[in-house]
C-alpha positions in Angstrom: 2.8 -28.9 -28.0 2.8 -31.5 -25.6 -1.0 -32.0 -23.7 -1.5 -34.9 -21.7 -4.5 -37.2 -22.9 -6.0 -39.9 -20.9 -5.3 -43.1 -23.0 -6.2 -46.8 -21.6 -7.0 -45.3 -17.6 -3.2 -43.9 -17.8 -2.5 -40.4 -18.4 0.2 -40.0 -21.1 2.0 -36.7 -22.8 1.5 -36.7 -26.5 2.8 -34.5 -29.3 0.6 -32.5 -31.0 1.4 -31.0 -34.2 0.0 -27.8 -35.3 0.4 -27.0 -39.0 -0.2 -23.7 -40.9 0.3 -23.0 -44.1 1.1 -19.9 -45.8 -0.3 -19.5 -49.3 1.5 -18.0 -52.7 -1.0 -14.8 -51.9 0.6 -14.6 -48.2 -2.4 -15.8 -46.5 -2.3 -17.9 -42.9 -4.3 -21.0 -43.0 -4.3 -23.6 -40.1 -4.5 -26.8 -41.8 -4.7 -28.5 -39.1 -3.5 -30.6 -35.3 -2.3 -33.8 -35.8 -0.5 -36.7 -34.2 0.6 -38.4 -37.2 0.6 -35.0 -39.5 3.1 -35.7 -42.7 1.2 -38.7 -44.3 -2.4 -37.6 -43.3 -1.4 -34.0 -45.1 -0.5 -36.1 -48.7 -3.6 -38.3 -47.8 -5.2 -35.0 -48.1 -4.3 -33.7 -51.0 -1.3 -31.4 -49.9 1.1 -32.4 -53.2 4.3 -30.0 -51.9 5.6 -28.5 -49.0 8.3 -25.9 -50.2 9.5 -24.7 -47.0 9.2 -26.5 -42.9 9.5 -23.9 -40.2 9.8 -25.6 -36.8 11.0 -25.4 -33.4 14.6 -27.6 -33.2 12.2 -30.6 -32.9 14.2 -33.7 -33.1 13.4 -36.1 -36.0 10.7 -33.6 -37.7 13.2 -32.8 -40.5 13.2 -36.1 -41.6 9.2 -37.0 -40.8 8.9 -34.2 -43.5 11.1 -35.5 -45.8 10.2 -38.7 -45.7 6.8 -37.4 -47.1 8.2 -34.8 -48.8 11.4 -35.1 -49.9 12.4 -32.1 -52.1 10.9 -29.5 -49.1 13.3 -27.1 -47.5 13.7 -26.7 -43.5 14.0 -23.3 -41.3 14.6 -23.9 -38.2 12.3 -20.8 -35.9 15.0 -18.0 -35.7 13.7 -16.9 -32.4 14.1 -20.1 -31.0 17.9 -20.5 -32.7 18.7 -17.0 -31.4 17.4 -17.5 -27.5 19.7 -20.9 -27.4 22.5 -19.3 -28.7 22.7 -16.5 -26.2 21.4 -19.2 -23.1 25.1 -20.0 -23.6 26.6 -16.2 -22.9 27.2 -14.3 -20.3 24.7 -11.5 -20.0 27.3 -8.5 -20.7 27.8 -10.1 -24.3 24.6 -10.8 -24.8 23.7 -7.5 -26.9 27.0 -7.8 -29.1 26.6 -11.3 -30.0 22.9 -11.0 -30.5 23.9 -8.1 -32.9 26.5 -10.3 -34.8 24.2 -13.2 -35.4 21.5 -10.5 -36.6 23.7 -9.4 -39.0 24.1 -13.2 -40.3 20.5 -13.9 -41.1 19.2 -10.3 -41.6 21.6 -10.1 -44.7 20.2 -9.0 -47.9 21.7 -11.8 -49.7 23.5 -15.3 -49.8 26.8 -14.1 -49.9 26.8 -11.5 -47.6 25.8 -13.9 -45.1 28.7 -15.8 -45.7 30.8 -13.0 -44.8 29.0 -12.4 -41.4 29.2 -15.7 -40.4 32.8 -15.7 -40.6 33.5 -12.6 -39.7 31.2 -13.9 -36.7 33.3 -16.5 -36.2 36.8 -14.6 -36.2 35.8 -11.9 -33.4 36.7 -12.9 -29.9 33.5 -15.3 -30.2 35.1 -18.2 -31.3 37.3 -18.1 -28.7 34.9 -16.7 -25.7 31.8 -19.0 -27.2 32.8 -21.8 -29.6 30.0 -23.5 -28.6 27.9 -21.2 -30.0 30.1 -20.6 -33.2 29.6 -24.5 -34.1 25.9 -24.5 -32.7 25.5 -21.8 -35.9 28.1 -23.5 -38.1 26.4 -26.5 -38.3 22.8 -24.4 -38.8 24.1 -22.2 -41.4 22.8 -24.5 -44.7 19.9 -24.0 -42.6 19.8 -20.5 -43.3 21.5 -19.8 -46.6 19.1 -22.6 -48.0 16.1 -19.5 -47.2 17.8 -16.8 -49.8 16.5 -18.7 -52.4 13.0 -17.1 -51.5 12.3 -13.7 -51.8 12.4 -11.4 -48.9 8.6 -11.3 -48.3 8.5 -15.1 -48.0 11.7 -15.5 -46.1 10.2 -12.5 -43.7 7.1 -14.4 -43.0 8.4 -17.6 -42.2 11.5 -16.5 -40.0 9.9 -18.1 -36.8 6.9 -19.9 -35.8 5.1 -17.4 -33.9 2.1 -17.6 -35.0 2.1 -21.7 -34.3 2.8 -20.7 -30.7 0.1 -18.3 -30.9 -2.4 -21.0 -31.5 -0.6 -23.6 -29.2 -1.1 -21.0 -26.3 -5.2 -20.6 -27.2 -5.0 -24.6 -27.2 -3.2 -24.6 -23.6 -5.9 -22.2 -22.3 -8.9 -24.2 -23.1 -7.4 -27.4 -22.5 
């Protein structure tokens, strides 16, 4: 989230982070908005982050892991699925869509090996290569998450309920 502050009579964008957590019972928590979040979070007691959902925020895997350095990073699957299919044309959109479902909607590790390149040898590598490196270079991203069970992988797929709360932010501000 990106509200505009008034800082030293000039009006400047800043990035705000909104953090929730997710506990081993599956409850939400918002643990808080921050501009400086990762080393305010140990300063507060927070001893491990397993898992970083985010939006494809450039830099915040590394702010984590400079913090946090055995953590694991999901990028939001919404947001990885929408750019993907920004790039094709609207007729392919359902198939393609469908493919990459089949990728991280696998049951397990392996089998979502086997999508991705079967993904990648359909006419998409040729039609969309773009797209096939886009999730080439993502897929650690995503086979790193089968390490979870389902219920935890399920939950933190995308960062919905962030944007939620970013959007009752942007109303009052």
């Amino acid at each position: 989230m990106f509200p505009t502050v008034k800082e030293a009579d000039k009006v400047v964008k800043k990035t705000l982070y909104v953090v929730a957590g997710i506990d081993t019972d599956g409850y939400k928590e918002i643990l808080g908005f921050w501009v400086n979040v990762f080393n305010d979070l140990k300063a507060r007691g927070v001893e491990d982050i397993l898992v970083v959902v985010s939006d494809e925020l450039k830099g915040i895997q590394e702010a984590v892991r400079s913090v946090y350095p055995m953590n694991d990073h999901r990028k939001c699957l919404v947001h990885k699925v929408r750019n993907s299919l920004k790039k094709v044309k609207y007729k392919d959109r359902k198939g393609v869509a469908s493919a990459l479902r089949s990728i991280y909607m696998s049951s397990t590790q392996m089998q979502a090996k086997e999508n991705f390149e079967r993904f990648k040898r359909e006419e998409y590598q040729a039609e969309y290569p773009q797209v096939v490196k886009y999730w080439e270079r993502e897929l650690e991203d995503i086979l790193t998450f089968y390490k979870y069970p389902y219920e935890i992988r399920r939950m933190l797929a995308t960062t919905n309920f962030v944007e939620s709360i970013d959007n009752k932010i942007r109303k009052v501000i």
